[in-house]
C-alpha positions as CSV (number, residue, x, y, z in Angstrom):
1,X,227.0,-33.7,95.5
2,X,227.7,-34.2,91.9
3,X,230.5,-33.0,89.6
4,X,231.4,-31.7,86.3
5,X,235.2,-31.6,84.4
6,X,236.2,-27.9,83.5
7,X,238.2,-27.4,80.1
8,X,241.3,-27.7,82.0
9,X,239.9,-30.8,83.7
10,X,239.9,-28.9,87.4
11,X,237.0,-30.7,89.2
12,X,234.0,-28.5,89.8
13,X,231.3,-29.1,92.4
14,X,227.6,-28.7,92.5
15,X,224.4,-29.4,94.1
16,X,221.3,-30.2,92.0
17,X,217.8,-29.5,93.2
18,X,214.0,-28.7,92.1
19,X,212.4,-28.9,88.9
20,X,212.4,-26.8,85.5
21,X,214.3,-24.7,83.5
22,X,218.1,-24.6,84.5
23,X,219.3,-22.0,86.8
24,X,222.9,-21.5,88.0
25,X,223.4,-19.8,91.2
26,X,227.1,-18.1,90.8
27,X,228.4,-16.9,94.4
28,X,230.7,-13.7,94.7
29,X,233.3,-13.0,97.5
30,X,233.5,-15.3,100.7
31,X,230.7,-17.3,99.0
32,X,230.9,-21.0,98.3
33,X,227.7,-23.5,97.7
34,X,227.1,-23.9,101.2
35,X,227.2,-20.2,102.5
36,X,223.5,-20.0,103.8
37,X,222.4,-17.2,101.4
38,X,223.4,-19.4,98.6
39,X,221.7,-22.7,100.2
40,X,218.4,-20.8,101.2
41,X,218.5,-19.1,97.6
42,X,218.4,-23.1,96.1
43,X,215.7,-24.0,98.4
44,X,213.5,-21.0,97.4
45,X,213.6,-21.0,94.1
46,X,213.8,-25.1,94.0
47,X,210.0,-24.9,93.1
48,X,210.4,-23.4,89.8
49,X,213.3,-24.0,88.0
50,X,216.4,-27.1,88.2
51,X,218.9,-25.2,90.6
52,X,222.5,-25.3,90.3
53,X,224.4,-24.3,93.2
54,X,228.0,-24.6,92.8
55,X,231.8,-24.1,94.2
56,X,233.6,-21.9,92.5
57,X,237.1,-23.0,91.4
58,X,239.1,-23.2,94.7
59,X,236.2,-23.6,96.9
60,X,234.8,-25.9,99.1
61,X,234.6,-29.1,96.9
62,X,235.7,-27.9,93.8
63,X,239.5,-28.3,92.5
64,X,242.1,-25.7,91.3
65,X,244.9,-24.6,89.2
66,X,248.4,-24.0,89.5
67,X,247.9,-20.2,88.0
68,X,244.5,-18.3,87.7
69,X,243.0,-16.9,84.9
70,X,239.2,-15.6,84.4
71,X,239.1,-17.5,81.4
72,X,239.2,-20.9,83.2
73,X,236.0,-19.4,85.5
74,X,234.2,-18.6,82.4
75,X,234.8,-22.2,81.7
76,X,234.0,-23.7,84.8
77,X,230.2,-21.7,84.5
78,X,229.9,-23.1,80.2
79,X,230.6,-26.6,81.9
80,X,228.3,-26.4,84.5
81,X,225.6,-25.0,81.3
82,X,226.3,-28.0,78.9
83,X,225.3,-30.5,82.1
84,X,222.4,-28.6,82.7
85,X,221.5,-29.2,78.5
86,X,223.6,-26.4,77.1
87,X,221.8,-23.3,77.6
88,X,220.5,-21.8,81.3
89,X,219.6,-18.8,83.1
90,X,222.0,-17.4,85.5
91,X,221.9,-15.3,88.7
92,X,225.4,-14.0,90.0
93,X,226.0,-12.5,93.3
94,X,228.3,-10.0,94.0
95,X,231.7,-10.2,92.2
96,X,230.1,-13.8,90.5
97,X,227.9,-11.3,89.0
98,X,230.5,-9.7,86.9
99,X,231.7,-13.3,86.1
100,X,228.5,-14.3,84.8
101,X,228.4,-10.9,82.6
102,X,232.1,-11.7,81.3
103,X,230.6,-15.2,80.2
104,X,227.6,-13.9,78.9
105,X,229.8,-11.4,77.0
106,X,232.2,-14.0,75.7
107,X,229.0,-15.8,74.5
108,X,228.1,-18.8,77.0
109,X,224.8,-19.6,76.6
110,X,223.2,-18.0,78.6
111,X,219.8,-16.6,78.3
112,X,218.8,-14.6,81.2
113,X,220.8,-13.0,83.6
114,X,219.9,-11.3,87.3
115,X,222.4,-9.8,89.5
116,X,223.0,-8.4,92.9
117,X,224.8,-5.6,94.3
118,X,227.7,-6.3,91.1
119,X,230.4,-4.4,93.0
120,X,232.2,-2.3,89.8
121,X,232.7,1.2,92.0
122,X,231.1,4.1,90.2
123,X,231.2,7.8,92.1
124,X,233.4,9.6,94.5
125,X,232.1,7.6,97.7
126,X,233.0,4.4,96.9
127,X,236.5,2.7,97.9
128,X,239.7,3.4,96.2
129,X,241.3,0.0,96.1
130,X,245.2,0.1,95.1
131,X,246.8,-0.3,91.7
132,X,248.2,-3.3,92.9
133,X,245.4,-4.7,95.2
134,X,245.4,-7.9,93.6
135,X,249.1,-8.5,94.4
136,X,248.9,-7.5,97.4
137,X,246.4,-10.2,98.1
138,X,248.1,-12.4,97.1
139,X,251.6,-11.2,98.7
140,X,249.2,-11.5,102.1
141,X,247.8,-14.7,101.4
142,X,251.1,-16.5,99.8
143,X,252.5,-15.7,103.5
144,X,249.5,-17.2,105.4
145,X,248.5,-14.0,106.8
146,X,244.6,-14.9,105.9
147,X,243.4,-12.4,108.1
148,X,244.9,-9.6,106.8
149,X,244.1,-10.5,103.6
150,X,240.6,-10.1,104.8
151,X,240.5,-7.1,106.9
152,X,242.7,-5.3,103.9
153,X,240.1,-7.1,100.5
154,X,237.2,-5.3,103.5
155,X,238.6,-2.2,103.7
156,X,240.8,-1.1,100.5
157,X,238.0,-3.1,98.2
158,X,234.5,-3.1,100.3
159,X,234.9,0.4,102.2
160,X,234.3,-1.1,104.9
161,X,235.2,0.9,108.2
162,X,238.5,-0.3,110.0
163,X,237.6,-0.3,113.2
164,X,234.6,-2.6,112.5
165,X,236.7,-5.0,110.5
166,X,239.4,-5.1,113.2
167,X,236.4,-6.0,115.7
168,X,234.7,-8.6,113.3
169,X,238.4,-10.6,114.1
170,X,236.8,-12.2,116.9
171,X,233.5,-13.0,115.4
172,X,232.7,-17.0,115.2
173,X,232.4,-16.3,111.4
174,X,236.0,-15.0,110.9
175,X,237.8,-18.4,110.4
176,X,235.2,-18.9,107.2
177,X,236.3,-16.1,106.0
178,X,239.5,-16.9,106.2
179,X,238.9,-20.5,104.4
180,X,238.1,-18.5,101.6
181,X,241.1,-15.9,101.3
182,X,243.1,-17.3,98.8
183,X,240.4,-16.4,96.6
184,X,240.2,-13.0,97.2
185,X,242.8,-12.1,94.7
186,X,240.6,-14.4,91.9
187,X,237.4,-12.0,92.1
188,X,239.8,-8.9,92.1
189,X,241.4,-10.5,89.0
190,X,238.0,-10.6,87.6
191,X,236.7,-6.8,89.0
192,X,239.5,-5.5,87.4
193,X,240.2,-1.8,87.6
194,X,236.8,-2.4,89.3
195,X,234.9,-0.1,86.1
196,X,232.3,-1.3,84.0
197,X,233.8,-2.9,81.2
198,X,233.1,-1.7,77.4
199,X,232.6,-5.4,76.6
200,X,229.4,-5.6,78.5
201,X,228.0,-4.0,75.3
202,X,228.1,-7.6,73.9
203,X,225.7,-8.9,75.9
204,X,223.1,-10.5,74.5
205,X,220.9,-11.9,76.9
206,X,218.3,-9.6,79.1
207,X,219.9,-8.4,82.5
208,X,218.2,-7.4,85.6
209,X,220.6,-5.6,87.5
210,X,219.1,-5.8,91.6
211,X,220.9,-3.6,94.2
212,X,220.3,-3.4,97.7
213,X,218.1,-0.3,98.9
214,X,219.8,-0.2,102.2
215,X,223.5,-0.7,100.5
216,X,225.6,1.9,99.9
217,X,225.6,4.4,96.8
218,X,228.1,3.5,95.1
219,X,226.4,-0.3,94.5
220,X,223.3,1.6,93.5
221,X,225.5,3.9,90.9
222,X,226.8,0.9,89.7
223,X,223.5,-1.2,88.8
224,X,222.7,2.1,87.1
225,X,225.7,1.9,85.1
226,X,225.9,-1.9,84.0
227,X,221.8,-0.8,82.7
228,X,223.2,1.9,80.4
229,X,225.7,-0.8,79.2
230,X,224.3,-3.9,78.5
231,X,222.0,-3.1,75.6
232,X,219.0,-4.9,77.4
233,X,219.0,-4.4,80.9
234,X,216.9,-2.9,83.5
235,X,218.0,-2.1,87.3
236,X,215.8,-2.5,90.2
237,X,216.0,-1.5,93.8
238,X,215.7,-4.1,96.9
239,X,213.9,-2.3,99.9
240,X,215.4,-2.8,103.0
241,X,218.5,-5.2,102.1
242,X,222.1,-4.3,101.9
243,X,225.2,-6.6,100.5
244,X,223.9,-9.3,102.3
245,X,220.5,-10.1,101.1
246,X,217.0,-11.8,102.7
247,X,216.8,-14.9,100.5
248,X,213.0,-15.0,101.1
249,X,213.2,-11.2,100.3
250,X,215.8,-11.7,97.4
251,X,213.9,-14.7,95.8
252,X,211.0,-13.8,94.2
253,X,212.1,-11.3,92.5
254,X,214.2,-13.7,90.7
255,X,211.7,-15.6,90.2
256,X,210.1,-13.3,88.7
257,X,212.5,-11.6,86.7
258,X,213.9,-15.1,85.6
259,X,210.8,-17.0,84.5
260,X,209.6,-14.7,82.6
């Protein structure tokens, strides 16, 4: 494990590996560096570029704040590019995609960007989280009621059905989940109103925008929107994956896409 001082001087915590150009792998919700997608993306794409798999601020090995602010994450993500020799390419997952296209539009140097299943919600079908779903979180999660911070981020901000998040209570994964709930109300802070932002217009570097073939339309609508946004970006379905990607399916084309 190494480290890295944010601007604020909050700890930040990575894993190095492989051998070329700089990548930084940027997890989204319930992610950390050591969630297996995340680890098995490192390993596969090891061969080609200098991996950097990190934990978000208030993850795993990584420090905090007192107060959040999307700022400090941009932060975190320019500190992480100035180790790796100030300029990288970056791929974000899920809600760490939209991070990584805040930072890109705030002008970190970053020089190629992919993306998967970016959750801004565009059409009629997807969720409808609350006006105040990010205090809500944090109402939950201030009270040590992890779990329903959970089931209600799944439900009110995934779509996920309620009767299958009530049953995944007594899965052996639930308690990771929980681990991770106190950030919940950090990647709804960076979502937003959940809409594409205007800003993304100041992007600079190219942007592949992947979505899951198998997820649901709502992900695909929104690929399609961050393409007609970002000035150069091009969107790409992923046969037969959903939100929770086949790292040997998920890889190459990143590879591909990113070594370019």
């Amino acid at each position: 494990m190494n480290t890295v001082q944010s601007a604020d001087g909050t700890t930040i915590a990575y894993t190095r590996s492989g051998e070329g150009e700089p990548l930084i792998l940027v997890g989204g919700s319930f992610s950390e560096r050591a969630h297996p997608v995340m680890t098995q993306l490192a390993e596969q794409l090891a061969p080609h570029f200098t991996v950097y798999n990190y934990d978000r601020r208030g993850r795993g090995d990584s420090g905090d704040a007192d107060e959040y602010a999307v700022e400090r994450e941009i932060e975190d993500l320019a500190a992480l590019i100035a180790e790796a020799g100030g300029a990288a390419k970056v791929f974000g997952m899920s809600a760490g995609g939209a991070l990584a296209l805040k930072a890109a539009a705030s002008g970190v140097p970053i020089t190629k960007l992919a993306l998967y299943d970016t959750p801004f919600i565009i059409g009629e079908d997807g969720p409808t989280p609350p006006a105040d779903f990010t205090e809500q979180l944090k109402e939950l999660t201030s009270a040590e009621r992890r779990g329903d911070a959970v089931e209600f981020f799944m439900v009110q901000g995934m779509g996920a059905p309620a009767e299958a998040v009530a049953g995944m209570r007594f899965a052996p994964f639930w308690g990771d989940l929980e681990s991770l709930a106190h950030t919940l109300p950090y990647d709804t802070t960076i979502m937003g109103d959940f809409s594409v932002p205007a800003e993304l217009a100041d992007v600079k570097a190219p942007v592949l925008a992947v979505y899951g073939g198998n997820a649901a339309p709502w992900l695909h609508a929104a690929a399609h929107k961050v393409a007609e946004t970002v000035p150069d970006c091009k969107h790409q379905a992923l046969a037969g994956q959903d939100i929770a990607p086949d790292p040997a399916v998920l890889a190459p084309e990143l590879k591909n896409f990113l070594a370019g």
